[in-house]
C-alpha positions in Angstrom: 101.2 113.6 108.4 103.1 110.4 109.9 106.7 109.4 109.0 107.3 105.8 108.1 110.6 104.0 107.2 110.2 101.5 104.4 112.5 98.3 104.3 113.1 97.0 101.0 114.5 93.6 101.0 116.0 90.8 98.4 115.3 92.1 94.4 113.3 94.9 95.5 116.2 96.4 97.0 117.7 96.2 94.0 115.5 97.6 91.7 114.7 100.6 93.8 118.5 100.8 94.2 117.9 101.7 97.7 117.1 99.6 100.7 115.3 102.6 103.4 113.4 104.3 102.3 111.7 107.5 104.6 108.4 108.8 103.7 105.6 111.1 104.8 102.1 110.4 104.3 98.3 111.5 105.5 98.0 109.8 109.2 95.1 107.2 108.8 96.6 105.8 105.5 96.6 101.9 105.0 99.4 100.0 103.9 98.0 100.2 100.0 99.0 104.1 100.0 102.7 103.7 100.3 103.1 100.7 97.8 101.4 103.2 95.6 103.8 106.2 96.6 107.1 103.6 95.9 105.5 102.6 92.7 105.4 106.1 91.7 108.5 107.0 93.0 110.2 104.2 92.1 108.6 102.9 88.3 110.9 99.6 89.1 108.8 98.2 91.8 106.0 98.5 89.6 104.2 94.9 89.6 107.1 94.0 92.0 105.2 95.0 95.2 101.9 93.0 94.3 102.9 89.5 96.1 104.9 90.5 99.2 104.7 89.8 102.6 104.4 93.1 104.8 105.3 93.4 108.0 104.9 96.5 110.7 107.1 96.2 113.5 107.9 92.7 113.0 104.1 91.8 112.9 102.7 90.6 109.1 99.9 93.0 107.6 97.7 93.7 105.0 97.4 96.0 102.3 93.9 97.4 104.2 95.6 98.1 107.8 96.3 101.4 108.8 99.8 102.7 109.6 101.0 103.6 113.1 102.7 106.9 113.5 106.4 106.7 113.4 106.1 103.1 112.1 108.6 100.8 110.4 107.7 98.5 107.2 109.5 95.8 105.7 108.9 94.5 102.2 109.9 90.8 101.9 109.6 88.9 98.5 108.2 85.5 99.0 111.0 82.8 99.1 110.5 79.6 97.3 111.8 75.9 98.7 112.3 72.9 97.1 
């Protein structure tokens, strides 16, 4: 197992009503595992976790890469200009 502490920024931090979010999970899981734990965990981000920018470490990710142990997440919803 590998610890990894979730950010949760802008609306999603308000739907989970939380904004860290510590989890353990099987080492060798991709990104896709955890937005699946949160969703079930959390039946607000539901849907909400679909288009989001993911970052590990301060480095943008995919939903295929594998987590680091001991790694940090953020969850950043997309922000529109105009």
């Amino acid at each position: 197992m590998i610890e990894v502490e979730v950010s949760l920024f802008y609306h999603l931090k308000q739907k989970a009503g939380v904004g860290t979010i510590n989890l353990s999970i099987p080492a060798g899981s991709e990104v896709r595992a955890v937005k699946d734990l949160l969703e079930r965990k959390y039946p607000s981000l539901t849907t909400h976790l679909d288009n989001v920018l993911i970052l590990q470490d301060k480095k943008i990710i995919l939903e295929e890469d594998v987590l680091n142990e001991d790694t940090k997440i953020s969850f950043l919803t997309p922000i529109g200009g105009g």
